[in-house]
C-alpha positions in Angstrom: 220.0 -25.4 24.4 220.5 -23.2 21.4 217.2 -21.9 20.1 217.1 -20.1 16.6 214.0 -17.7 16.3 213.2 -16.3 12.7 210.4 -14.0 12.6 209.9 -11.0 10.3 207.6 -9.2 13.2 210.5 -7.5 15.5 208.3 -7.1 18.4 207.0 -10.8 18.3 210.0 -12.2 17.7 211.6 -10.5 20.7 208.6 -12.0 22.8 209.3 -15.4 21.6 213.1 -14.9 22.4 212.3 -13.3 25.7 210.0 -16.9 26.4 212.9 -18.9 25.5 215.4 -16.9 27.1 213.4 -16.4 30.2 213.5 -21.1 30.2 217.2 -21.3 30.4 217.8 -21.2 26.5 220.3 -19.2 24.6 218.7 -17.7 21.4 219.9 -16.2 18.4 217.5 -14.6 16.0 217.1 -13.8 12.2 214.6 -11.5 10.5 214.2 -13.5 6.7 214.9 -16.5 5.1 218.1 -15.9 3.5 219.7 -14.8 7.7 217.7 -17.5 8.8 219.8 -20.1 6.7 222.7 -18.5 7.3 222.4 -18.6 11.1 221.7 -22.0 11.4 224.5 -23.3 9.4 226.8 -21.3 11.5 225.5 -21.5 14.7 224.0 -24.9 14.7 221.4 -24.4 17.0 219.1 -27.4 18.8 215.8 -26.2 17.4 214.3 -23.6 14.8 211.3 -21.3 15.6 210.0 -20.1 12.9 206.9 -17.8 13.5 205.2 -17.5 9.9 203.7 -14.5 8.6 202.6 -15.9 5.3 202.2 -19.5 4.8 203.4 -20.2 1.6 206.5 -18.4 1.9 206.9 -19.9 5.3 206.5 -23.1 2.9 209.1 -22.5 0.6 211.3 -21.4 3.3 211.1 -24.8 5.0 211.4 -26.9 1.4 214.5 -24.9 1.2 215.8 -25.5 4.4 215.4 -29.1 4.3 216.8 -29.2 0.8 220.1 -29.5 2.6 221.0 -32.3 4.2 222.9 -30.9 7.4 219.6 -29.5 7.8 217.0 -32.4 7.7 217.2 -33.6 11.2 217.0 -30.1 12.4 213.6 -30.0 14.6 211.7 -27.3 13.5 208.7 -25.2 15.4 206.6 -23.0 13.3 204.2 -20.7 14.7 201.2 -19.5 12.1 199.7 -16.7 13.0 196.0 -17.9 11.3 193.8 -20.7 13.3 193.0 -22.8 10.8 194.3 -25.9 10.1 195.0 -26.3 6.5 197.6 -23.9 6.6 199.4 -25.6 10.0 199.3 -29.0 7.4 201.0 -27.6 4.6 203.6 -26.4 7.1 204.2 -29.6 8.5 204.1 -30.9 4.8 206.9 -28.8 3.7 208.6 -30.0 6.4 208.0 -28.4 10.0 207.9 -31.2 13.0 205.6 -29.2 14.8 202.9 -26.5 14.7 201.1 -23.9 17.0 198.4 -21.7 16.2 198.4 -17.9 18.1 197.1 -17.1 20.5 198.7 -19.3 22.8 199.5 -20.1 26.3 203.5 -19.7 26.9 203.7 -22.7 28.7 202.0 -24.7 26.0 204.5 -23.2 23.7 207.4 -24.2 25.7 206.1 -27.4 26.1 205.8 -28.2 22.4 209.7 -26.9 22.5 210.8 -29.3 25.3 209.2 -32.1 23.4 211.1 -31.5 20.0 214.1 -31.0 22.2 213.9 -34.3 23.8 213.2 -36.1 21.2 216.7 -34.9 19.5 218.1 -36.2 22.4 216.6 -39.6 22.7 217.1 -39.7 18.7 221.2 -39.1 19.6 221.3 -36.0 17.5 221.7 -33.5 20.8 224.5 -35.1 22.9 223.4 -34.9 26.5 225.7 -32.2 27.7 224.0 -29.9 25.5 220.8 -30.3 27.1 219.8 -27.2 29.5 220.4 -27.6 33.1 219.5 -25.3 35.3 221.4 -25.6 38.8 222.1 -24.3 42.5 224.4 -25.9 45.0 223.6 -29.8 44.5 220.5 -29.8 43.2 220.1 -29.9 39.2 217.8 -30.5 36.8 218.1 -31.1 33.3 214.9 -29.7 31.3 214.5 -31.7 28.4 215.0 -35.3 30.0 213.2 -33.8 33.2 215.2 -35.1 35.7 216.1 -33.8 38.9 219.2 -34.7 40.6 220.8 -33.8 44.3 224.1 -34.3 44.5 224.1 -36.9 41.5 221.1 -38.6 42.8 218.2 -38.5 41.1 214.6 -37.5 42.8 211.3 -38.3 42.0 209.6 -34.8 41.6 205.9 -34.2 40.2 205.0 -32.1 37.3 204.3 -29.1 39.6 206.9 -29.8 41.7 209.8 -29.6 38.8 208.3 -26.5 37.8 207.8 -24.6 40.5 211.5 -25.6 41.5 212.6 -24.5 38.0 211.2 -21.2 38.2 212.9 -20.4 41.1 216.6 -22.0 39.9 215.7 -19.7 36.6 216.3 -16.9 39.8 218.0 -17.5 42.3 217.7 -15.6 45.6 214.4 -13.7 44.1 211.8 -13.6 46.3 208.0 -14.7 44.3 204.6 -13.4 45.6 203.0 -16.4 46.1 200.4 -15.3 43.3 203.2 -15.0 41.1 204.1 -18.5 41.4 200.4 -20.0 41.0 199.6 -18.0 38.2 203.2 -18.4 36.5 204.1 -22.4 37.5 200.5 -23.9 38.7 198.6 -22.1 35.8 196.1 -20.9 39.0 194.0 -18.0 39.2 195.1 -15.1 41.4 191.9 -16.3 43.8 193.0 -19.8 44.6 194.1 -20.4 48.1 198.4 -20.1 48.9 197.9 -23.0 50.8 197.9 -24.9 48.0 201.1 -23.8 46.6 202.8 -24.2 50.5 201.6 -28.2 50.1 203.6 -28.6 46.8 206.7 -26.4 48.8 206.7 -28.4 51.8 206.5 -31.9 49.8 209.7 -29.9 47.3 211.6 -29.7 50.5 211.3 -33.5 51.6 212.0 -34.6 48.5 215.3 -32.3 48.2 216.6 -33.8 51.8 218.9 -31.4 53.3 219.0 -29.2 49.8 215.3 -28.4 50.6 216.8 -26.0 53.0 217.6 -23.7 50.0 214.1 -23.0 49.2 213.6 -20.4 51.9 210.3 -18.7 52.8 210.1 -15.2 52.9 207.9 -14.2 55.3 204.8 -11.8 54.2 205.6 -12.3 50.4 206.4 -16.0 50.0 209.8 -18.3 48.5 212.7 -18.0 46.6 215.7 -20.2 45.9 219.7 -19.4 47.6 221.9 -21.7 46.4 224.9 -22.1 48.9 227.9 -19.7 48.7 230.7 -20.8 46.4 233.5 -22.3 48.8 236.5 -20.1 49.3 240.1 -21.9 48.7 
């Protein structure tokens, strides 16, 4: 998908691109109002971040946007930098479909992006080829309608399981610390026992059939993905 990400803040907006980014997305950014309107009429992106740095400009932005109407059904994620709630309402008001307060958790905010992203698909507005997939050999999975296919078939994965096997299609033939993919995937402290995350590998791998054989173990640090070579002609 095609994220747009306005934000005045340089280094926070470069974070929220580097989120997106780092999730399979393709991102384009702007740094005011006036770019931010001209970057989404050209590039017609799938979703709008729009992290806020005063509300009631943020406001006006949004009435503005939606003012025209090649821009109404555009989904539209603001993040306000202030906890409260009355400020997250008037975004929504003025015409945001979603809202999240900061701090926040980067998978909750990815989450709140998959779910505005799906819904332009089930609503027909993002055609399904447009949806990310993230692939290796003949296993694919398509983010936003969470499926996982091998070879065309589709296969019943957990919640854990799609992400832990996402995270390693995001890169291939990198080789994660086990740590790296509890805290990162399982949202588990550093302390909690690998053997946990080698139950959710091992029941990965029997789900995949023979493409389980591409999530390899690495032996003293722990798994990574190797999608089969491309076939020579």
């Amino acid at each position: 998908m095609l994220v747009a990400v306005a934000a005045a803040d340089a280094k926070f907006r470069a974070q929220l691109a580097e989120l997106l980014s780092g999730a399979g997305h393709r991102v384009v950014e702007a740094v005011d109002a006036a770019a931010t309107l001209a970057t989404v009429r050209s590039a017609k992106p799938q979703l709008l971040v729009v992290a806020c740095s005063d509300g009631a400009e943020a406001a006006a932005f949004l009435r503005s946007l939606r003012a025209d109407p090649a821009q109404r059904r555009l989904p539209v994620l603001c993040v306000d930098p202030k906890s409260g709630s009355g400020e997250a309402v008037s975004l929504l008001d003025a015409g945001a479909d979603d809202a999240i307060t900061r701090p926040f958790q980067a998978t909750v905010f990815l989450a709140r992006v998959r779910t505005l992203l799906r819904r332009a698909v089930w609503a027909g507005e993002a055609p399904e080829e447009v949806v990310t997939v993230l692939s290796g050999g003949p296993v694919e999975l398509r983010l936003v309608s969470r499926q996982a296919l091998v070879g065309g078939a589709p296969v019943e994965l957990t919640r854990l399981e799609f992400e832990l096997l996402a995270q390693l299609l995001r890169h291939p033939d990198r080789a994660f610390k086990r740590e790296e993919l509890l805290a990162a995937v399982l949202n588990y402290p550093g302390n909690v026992e690998t053997r946990t995350l080698d139950k959710h590998v091992e029941s990965l791998r029997r789900k995949l059939g023979p493409a389980g054989g591409f999530v390899q173990t690495v032996h003293g640090v722990g798994y990574r993905f190797t999608p089969p070579a491309p076939s020579k002609h």
